[in-house]
C-alpha positions as CSV (number, residue, x, y, z in Angstrom):
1,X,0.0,0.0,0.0
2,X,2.6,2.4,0.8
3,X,3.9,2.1,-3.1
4,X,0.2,2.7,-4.0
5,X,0.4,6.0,-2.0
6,X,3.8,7.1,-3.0
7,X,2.7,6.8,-7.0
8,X,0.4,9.1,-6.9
9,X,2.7,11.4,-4.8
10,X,5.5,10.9,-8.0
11,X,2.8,11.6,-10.6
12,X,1.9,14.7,-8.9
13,X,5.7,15.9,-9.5
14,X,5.4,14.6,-12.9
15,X,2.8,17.1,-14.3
16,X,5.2,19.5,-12.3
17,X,8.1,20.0,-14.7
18,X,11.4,21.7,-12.9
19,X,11.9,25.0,-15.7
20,X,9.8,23.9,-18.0
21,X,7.7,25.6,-20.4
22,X,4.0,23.5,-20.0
23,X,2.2,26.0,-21.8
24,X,2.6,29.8,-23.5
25,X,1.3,33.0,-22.9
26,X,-2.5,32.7,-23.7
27,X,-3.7,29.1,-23.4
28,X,-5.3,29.9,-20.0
29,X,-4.7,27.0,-18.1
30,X,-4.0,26.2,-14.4
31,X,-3.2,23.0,-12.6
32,X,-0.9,21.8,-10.5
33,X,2.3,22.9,-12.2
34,X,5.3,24.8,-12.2
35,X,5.2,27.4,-15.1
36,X,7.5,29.8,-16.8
37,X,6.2,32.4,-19.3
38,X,6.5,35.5,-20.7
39,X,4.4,38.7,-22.0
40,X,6.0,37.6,-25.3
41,X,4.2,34.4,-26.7
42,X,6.9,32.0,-26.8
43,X,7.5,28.2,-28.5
44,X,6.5,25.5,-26.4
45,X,9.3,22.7,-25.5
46,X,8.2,19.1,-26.8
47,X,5.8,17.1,-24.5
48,X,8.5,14.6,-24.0
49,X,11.3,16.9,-23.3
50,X,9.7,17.5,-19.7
51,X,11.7,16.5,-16.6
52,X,10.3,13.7,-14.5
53,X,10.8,14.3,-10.6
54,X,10.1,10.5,-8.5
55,X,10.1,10.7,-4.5
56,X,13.0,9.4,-3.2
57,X,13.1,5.4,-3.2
58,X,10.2,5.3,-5.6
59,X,10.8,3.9,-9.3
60,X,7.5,3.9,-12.1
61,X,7.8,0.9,-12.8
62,X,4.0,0.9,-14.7
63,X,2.5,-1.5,-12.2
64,X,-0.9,-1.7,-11.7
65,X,0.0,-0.6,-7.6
66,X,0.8,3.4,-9.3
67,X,-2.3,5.7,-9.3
68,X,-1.7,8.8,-11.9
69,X,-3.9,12.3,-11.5
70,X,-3.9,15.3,-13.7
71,X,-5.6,18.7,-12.1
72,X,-6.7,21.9,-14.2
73,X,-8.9,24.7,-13.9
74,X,-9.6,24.9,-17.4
75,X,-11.3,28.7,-17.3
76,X,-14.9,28.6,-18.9
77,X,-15.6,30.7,-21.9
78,X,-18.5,31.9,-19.4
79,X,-15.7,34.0,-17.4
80,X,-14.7,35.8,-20.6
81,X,-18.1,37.7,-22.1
82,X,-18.3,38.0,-25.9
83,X,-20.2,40.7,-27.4
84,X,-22.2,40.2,-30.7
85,X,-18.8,40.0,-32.7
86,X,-17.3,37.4,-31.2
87,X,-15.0,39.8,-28.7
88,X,-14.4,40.3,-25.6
89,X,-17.0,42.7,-24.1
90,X,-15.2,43.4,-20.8
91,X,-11.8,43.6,-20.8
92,X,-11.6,39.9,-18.9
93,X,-7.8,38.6,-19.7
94,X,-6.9,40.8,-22.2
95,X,-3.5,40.5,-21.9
96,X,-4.4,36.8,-23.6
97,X,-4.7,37.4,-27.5
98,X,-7.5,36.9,-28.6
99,X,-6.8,34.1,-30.9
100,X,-5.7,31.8,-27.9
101,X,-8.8,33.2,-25.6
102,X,-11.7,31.2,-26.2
103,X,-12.2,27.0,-25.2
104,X,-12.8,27.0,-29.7
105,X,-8.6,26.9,-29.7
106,X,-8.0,26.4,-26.6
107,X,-9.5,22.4,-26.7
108,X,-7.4,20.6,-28.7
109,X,-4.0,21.9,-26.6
110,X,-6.2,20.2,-23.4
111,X,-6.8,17.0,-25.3
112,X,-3.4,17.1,-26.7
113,X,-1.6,17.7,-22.9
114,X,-4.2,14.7,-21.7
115,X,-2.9,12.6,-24.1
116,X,0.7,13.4,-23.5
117,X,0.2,13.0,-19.7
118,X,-1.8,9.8,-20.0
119,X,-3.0,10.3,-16.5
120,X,-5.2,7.5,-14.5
121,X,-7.6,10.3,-13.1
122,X,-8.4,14.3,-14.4
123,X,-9.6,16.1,-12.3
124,X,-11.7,19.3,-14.1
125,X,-13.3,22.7,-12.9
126,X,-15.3,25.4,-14.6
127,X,-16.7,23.2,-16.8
128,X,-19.9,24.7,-18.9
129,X,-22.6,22.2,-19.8
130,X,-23.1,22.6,-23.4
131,X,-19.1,22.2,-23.7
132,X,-18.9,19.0,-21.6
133,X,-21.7,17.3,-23.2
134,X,-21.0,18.2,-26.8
135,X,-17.3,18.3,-26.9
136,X,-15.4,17.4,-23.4
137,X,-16.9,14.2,-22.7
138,X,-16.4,12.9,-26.3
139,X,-13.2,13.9,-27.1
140,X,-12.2,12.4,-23.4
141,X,-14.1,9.3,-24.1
142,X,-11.4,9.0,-27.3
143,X,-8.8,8.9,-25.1
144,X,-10.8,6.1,-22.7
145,X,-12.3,7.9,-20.1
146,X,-15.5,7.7,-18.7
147,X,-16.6,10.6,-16.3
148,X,-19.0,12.3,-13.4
149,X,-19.6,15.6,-13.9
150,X,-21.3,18.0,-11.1
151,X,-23.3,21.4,-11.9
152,X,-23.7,24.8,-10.3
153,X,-27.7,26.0,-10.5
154,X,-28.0,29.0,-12.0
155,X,-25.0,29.0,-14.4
156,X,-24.6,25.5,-15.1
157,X,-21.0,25.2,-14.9
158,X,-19.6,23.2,-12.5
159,X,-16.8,20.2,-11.7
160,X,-16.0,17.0,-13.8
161,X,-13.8,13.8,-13.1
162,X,-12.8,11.7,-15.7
163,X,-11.3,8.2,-15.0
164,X,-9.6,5.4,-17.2
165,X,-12.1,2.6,-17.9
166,X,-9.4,-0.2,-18.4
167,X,-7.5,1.1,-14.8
168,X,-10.7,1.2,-12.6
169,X,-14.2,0.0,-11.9
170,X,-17.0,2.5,-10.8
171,X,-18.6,2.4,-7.6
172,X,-19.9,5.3,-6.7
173,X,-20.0,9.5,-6.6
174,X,-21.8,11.9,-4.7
175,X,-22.4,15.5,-5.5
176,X,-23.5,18.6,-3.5
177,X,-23.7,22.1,-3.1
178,X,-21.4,23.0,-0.1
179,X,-24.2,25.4,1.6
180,X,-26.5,22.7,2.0
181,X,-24.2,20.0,3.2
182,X,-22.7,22.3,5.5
183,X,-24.9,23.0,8.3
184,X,-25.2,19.2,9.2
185,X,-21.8,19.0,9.5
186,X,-21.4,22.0,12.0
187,X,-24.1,19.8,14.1
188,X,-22.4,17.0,14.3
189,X,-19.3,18.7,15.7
190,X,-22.3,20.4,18.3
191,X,-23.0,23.6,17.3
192,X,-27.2,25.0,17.3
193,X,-29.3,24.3,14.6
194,X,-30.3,27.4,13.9
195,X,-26.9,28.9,13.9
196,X,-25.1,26.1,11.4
197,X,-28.1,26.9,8.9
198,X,-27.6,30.7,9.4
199,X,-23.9,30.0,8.2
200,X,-24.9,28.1,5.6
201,X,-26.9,30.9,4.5
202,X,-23.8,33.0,4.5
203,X,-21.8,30.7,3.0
204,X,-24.5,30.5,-0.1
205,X,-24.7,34.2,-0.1
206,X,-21.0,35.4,-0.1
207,X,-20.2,31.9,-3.0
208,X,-22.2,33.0,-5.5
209,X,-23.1,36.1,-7.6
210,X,-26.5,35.8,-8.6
211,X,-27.3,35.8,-12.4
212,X,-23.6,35.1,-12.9
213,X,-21.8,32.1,-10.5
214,X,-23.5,29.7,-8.8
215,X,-22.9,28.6,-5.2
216,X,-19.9,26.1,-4.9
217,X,-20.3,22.7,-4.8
218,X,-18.2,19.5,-4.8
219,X,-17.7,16.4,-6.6
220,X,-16.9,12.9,-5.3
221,X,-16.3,9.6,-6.8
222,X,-15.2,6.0,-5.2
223,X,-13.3,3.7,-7.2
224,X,-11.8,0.2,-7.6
225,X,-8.7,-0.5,-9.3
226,X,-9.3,-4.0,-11.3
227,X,-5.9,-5.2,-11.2
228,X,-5.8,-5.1,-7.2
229,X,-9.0,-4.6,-5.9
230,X,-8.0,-1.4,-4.0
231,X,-10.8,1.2,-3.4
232,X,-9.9,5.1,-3.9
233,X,-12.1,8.3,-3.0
234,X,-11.1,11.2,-5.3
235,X,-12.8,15.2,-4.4
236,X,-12.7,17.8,-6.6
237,X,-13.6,21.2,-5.5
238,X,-13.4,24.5,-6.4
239,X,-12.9,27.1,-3.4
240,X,-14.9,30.3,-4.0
241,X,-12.1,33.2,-4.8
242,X,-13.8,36.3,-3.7
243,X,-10.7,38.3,-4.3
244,X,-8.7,36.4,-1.1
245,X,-11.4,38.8,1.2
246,X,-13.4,36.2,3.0
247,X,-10.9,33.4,4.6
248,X,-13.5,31.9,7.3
249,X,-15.9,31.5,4.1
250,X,-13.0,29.4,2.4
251,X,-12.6,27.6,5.5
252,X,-16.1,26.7,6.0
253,X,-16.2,25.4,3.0
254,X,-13.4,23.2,2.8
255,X,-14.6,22.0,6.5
256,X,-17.5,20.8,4.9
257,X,-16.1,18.7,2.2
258,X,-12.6,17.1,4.3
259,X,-15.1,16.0,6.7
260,X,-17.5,14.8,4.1
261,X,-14.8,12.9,2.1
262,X,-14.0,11.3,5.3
263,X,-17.5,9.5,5.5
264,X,-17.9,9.0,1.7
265,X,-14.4,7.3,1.5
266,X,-15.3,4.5,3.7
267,X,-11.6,3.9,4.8
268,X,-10.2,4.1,1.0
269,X,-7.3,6.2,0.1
270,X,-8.4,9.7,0.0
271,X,-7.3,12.0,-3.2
272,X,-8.2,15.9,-2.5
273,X,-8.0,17.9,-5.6
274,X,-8.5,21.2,-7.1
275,X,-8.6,24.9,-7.4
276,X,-8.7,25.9,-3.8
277,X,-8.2,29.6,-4.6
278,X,-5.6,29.8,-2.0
279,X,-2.0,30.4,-1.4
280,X,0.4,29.0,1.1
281,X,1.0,31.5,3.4
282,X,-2.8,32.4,3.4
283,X,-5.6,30.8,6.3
284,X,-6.8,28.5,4.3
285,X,-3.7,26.4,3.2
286,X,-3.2,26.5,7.2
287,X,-6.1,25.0,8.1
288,X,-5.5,21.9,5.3
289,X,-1.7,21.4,6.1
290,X,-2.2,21.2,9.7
291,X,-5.4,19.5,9.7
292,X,-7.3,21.9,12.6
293,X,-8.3,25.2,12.7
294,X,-6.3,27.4,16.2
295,X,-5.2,30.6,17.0
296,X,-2.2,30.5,14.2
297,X,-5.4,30.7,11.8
298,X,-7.1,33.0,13.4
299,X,-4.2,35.3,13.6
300,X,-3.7,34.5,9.9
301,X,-7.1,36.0,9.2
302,X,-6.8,38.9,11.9
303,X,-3.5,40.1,10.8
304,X,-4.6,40.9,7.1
305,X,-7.2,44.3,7.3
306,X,-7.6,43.3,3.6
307,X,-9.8,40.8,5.0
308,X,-13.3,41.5,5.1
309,X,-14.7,38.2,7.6
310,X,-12.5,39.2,10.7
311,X,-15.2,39.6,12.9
312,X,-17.8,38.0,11.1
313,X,-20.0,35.8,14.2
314,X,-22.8,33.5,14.3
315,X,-25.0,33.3,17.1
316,X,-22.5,35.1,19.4
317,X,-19.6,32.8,18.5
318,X,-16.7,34.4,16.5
319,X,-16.0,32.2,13.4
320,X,-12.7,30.4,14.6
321,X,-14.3,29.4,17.7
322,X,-16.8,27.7,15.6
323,X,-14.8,26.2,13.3
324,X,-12.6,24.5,15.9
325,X,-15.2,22.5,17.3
326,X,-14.6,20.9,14.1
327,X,-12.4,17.3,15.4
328,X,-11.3,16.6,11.6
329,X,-10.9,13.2,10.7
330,X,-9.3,13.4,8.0
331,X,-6.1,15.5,7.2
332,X,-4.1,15.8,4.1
333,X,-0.9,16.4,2.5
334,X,0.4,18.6,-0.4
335,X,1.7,15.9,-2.9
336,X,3.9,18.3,-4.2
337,X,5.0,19.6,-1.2
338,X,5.7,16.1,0.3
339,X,8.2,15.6,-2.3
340,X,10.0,18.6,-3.2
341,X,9.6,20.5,0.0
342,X,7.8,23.2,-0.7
343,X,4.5,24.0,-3.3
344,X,5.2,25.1,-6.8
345,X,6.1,28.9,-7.2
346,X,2.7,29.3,-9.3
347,X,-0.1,27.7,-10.9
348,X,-2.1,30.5,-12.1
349,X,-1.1,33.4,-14.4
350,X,-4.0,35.8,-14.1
351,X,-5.0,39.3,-15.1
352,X,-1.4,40.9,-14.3
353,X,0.3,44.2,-14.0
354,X,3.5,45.2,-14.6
355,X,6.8,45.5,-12.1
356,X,9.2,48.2,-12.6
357,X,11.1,46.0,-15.1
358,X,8.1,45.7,-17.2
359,X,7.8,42.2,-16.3
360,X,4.3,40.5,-15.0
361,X,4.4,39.6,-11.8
362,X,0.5,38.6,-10.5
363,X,1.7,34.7,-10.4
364,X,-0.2,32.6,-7.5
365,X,0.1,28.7,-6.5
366,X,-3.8,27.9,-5.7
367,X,-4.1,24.5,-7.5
368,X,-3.7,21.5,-5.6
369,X,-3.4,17.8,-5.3
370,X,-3.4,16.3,-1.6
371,X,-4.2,13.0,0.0
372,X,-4.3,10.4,2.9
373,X,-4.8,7.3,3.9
374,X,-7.3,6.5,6.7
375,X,-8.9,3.6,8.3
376,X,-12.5,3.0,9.6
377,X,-12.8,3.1,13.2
């Protein structure tokens, strides 16, 4: 088992090439990689000219006890509004040109870094329906994936998995909107009725913008891999952003689905992926890596007036002290930060400004893979 674990650890550093180009100014792509780039468009190095990184002791040996996973926000056409000519309307990522904007070019340099990768498991976010159903899921069956797929109300983009069919056998997924779930989760760890569904309330109002984004949600599936027998639970969420402002909202809501992977896994191996919208030094990434919520948090949170949540209470009980009634039963690990010792310099290149050299410098790390093993008691 601890080969199994340790597989899925080196595939994490595969699809993290060392100073490597994975993808030019433009495509609009973010997973769990580390990226160079440029505000001149640039030639992309070969597929197979990318370094491979194993944890230490651990050889690929293509054995049926390695587990591979691929993670990308893939940035739906949605977030980029086209006017009746086919531009952009509101300025969204214009320093992207236009030819490399929209998912129209931007699909086949997906497929094509699937392909390459040839990963077990892809986890997906920001996935529009029309798009999954008439070009996504298709072109991904091609490649021998079959897939779940979860969807926000009101916007109807949402989260997908895909999974090899020859690797694994389906058993089952589960899908919810984090809002909902949420409130019965604060219960368990003893908190009022009425004051988990008041935050639950808050956490619905402050994820979504009505009209426009729908409230997040998240996307499990359990699954057995034929050759062995071995059961996995994979999550794929995607943390509201919310411009960094509202911490305790990105904390209740990865609360909510740690300690509901925890009960859907059954004792499986536990896979937590996706855009969690957070950086390592912020509360958030705090709260995952040392599995509990405590006054380092808190401070974390207090310390930044950028915040806007500080004091934000329910029912007379300041957020922190609400959240650590949560006993979590479940902590993870950075994959990537298990094996190279710290988390990739960034995964996202977003709408950037300029340092005094002229270079772009709005370059954050918010995509993640992390994991664990647990038992049932």
């Amino acid at each position: 088992m601890r080969c199994y674990i340790d597989a899925l650890i080196c595939f994490c550093t595969f699809v993290c090439p060392i100073n490597q180009l994975l993808y030019f100014h433009g495509i609009l792509l973010r997973c769990s990689v580390v990226v160079l780039q440029s505000n001149k468009i640039m030639s992309v190095p070969s597929l197979d000219s990318r370094k491979m990184v194993f944890k230490k002791g651990f050889t690929d040996d293509g054995n049926d006890t390695t587990i591979s996973l691929l993670q990308y926000n893939i940035l739906a056409d949605a977030a980029i509004p086209r006017g009746d000519s086919g531009t952009n309307v509101c300025g969204t990522y214009a320093f992207c040109p236009e030819m490399h904007r929209y998912m129209d070019s931007r699909f086949e340099k997906i497929i094509k870094e699937v392909e390459s990768l040839n990963p077990d498991i892809v986890t997906l976010q920001e996935i529009e329906q029309v798009f999954f159903e008439n070009t996504l899921q298709p072109g991904m069956n091609e490649l021998g994936y079959a897939s779940v797929q979860h969807l926000r109300p009101g916007d109807h983009i949402g989260l997908a998995i895909f999974y090899k069919n020859e690797k694994f056998s389906f058993l089952s997924h589960c899908q919810f909107l984090i809002h909902e779930k949420l409130p019965s989760v604060l219960q368990e760890a003893g908190l009022e009725s009425s004051v988990a569904l008041d935050i639950g309330e808050y956490v619905k109002r402050h994820s979504e913008y009505p009209g426009i984004i729908g409230p997040a949600g998240d996307l499990m599936v359990r699954l057995k891999v034929k050759a062995t027998g071995t059961v996995i639970a994979v999550a794929n969420v995607h943390v509201t952003w919310k411009e960094h402002k509202y911490p305790f909202l990105q904390i209740f809501q990865m609360s909510c689905v740690l300690e509901e992977l925890f009960k859907f896994a059954e004792g499986a191996l536990c896979i937590l992926a996706g855009d969690f919208n957070a950086t390592p030094d912020m509360p958030l990434y705090h709260m995952i890596s040392s599995g509990k919520v405590c006054e380092v948090t808190d401070h974390l949170v207090q310390s930044n007036s950028y915040h806007r949540d500080r004091d934000v209470n329910f029912g007379g009980k300041r957020a922190v002290e609400i959240l650590k009634m949560i006993d979590f039963k479940l902590k993870v690990k950075s994959s990537y930060f298990e094996v190279m010792g710290r988390e990739p310099v960034y995964t996202n290149w977003g709408d950037m400004e300029m340092d005094a050299e002229g270079d772009e410098v709005h370059k954050l790390c918010l995509d993640y893979i992390a994991m664990k093993m647990v038992m049932k008691k």
